[in-house]
C-alpha positions in Angstrom: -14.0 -22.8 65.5 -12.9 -25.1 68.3 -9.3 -26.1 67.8 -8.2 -29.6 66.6 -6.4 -31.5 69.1 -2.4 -31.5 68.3 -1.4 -33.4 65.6 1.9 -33.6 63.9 1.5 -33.3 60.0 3.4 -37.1 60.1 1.0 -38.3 62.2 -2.2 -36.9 59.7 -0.1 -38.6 56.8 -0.1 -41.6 58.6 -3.5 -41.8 59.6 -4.4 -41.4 55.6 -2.0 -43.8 54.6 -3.2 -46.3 56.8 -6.8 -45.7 55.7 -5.5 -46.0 52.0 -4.3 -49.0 51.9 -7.6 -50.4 53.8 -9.8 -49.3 51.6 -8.1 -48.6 48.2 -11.3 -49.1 46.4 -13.4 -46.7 48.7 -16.2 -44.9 46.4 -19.7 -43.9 46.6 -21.9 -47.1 47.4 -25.1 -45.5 45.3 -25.2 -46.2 42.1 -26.1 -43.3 39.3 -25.5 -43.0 35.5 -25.7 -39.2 36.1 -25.4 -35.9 38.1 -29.0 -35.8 38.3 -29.6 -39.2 39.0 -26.8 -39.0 41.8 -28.8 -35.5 43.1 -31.9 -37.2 43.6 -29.7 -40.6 45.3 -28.4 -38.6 47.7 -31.6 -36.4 48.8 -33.3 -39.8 49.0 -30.2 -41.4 51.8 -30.8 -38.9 54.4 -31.3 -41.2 57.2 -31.3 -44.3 55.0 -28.8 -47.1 53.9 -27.5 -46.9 50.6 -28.7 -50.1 49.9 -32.1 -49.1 50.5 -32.0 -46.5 48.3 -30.2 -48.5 45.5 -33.2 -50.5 45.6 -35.4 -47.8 45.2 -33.8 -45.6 42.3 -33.7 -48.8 40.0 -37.2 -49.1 40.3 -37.2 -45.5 40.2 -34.7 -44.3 37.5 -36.4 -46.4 35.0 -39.4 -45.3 34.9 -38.7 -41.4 35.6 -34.7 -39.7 34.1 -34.4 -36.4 33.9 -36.0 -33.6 35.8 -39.3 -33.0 33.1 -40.3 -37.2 34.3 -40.4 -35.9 38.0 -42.1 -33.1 37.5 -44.9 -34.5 35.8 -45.6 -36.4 39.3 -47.7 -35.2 42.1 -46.7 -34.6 45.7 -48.5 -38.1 46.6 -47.2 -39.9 43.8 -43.5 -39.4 44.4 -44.3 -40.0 47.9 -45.7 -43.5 47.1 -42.4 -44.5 44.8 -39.8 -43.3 47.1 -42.1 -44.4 50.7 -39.2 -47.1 51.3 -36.4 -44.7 51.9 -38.6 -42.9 55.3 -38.9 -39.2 55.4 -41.0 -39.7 52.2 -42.7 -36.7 52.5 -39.9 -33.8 52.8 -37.7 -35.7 50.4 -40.5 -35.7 47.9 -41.2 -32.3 48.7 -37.7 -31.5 47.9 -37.1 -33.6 44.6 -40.6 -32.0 43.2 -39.0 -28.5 43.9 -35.6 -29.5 42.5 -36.3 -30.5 39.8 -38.3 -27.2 38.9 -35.5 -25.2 39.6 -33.3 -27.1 37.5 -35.5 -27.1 34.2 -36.3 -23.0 35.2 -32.9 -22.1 36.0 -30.3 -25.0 34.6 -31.7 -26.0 31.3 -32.7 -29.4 33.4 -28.7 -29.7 34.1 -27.2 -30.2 37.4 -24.8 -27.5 37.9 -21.1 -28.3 38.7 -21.3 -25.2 41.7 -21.0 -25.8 45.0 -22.8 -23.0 45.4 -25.5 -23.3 43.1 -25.9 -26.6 44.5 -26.4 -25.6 48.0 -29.2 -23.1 46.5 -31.5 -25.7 45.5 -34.6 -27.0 47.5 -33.3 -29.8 50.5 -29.7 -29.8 49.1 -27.3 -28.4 52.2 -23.3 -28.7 52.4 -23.0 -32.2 52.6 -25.3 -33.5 49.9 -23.7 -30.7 47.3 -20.5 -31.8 48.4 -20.8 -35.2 47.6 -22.8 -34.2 44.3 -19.6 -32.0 43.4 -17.3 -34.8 43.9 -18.6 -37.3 42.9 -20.3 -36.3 39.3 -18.0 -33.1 38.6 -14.6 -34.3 40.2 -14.4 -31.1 42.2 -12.3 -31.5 45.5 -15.0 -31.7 48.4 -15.2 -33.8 51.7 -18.8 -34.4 52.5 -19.4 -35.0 56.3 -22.2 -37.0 56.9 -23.0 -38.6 60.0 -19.8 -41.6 59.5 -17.2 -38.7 58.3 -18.3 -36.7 61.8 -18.3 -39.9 64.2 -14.8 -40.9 62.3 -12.7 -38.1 62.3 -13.9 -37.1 65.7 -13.0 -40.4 67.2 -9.6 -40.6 65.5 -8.5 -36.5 66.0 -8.6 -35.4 62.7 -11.8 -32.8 63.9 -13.0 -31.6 67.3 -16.4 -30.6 66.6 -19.7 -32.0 66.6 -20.6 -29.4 64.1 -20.9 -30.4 60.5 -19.5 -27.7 59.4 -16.8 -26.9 61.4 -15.5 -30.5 61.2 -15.5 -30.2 57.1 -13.3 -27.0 57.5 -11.3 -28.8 59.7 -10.5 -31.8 57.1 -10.1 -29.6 54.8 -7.2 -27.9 57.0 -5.2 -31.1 57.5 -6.2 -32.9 54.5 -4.4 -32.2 51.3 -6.8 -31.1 48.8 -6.0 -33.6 46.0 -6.8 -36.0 48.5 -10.5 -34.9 49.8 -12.8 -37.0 47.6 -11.0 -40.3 47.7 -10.3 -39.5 51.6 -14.1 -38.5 52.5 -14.8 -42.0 50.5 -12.4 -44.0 53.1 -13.9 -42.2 56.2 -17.1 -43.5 55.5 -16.0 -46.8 54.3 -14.4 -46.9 57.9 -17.6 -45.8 59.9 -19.8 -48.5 58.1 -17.4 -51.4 58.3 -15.2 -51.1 61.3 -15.9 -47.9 63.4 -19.7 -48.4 63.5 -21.6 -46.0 66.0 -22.5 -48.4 68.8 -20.2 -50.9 68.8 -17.1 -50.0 67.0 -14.7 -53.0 66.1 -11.4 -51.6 67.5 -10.3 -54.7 68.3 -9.7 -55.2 64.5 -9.1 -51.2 63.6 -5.7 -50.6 62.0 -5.8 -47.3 63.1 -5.6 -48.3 66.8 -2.2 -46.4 67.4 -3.3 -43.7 66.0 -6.6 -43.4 67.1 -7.4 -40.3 70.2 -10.9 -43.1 70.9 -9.0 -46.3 71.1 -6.2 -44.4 73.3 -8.7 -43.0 75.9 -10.2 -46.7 76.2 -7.3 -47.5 77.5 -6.8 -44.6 79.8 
């Protein structure tokens, strides 16, 4: 695993302090009234906006629940309600298969196991990550593509690896602060540290940041 770039274990507290007090009400932006529901969310905002997909899954949620709705819907149905979110095809290919393994293997129930959860159809690290925290409360940092750009850019990782930058976090993060940090990372990518054109003019992590210091090299 490539090493992370020296950091003292004050200057890591900082650095979450700082992003603390920006965004103490940092929490998932799609909205879910259960593990399930959250499953499916998440599946659906690979390369989407959460506001897309909020859009969708009300439309969506109330018409099909639970695992035994969505199964009851062909390949080219599902691909017609969820066509809004892109990728329509593998995603519906993926919920479809999901949600036969649940009702086969879980009783219809999302399990609370980061491992089980990586097992099912379309679900990798990052989406059962953010399933586990998010519905179960189990300490996870998912990295999606905000969390990567982020904690690169600042030198909390040094990897453009997904997974090798979630074992880094995980290093110099403490663990009863994963969920609510991986919640302020993105929070941080989407409103001030946006891919193109990051607003560091306004960051409050400027003196901290290994990006805003080499600007200025």
């Amino acid at each position: 695993m490539p090493p992370i770039l020296a950091m003292t274990a004050g200057q890591i507290t900082q650095i979450l302090r700082i992003l603390a007090d920006a965004y103490p009400d940092a929490h998932c932006e799609l909205n879910f009234n259960s593990p399930f529901q959250l499953l499916i969310a998440v599946i659906l905002s690979a390369q989407c906006t959460d506001k897309r997909v909020n859009i969708v899954t009300e439309r969506l949620f109330a018409k099909y629940a639970m695992p035994e709705d969505f199964v009851q819907l062909s390949q080219a149905e599902l691909e017609a309600e969820i066509k809004e979110c892109g990728l329509f095809h593998t995603k519906a290919k993926h919920i479809l298969a999901t949600c036969s393994e649940l009702l086969q293997k879980f009783h219809g129930q999302v399990p609370a196991d980061l491992a089980l959860l990586v097992g099912l159809p379309g679900v990798g690290r990052k989406t059962a990550n953010v399933v586990a925290s998010n519905a179960f409360g189990i300490p996870a940092i998912g990295v999606d593509t905000h969390v990567l750009r982020v904690a690169n850019r600042i030198g909390l990782a040094n990897s453009q690896k997904v997974e090798q930058v979630e074992m880094q976090l995980m290093q110099v993060i403490p663990q009863e602060q994963w969920i609510n940090s991986h919640h302020r990372l993105v929070w941080h990518g989407r409103r001030v540290c946006e891919a193109r054109h990051p607003k560091c003019a306004i960051c409050p992590l400027q003196q901290n940041c290994r990006y805003f210091a080499a600007l200025g090299a």
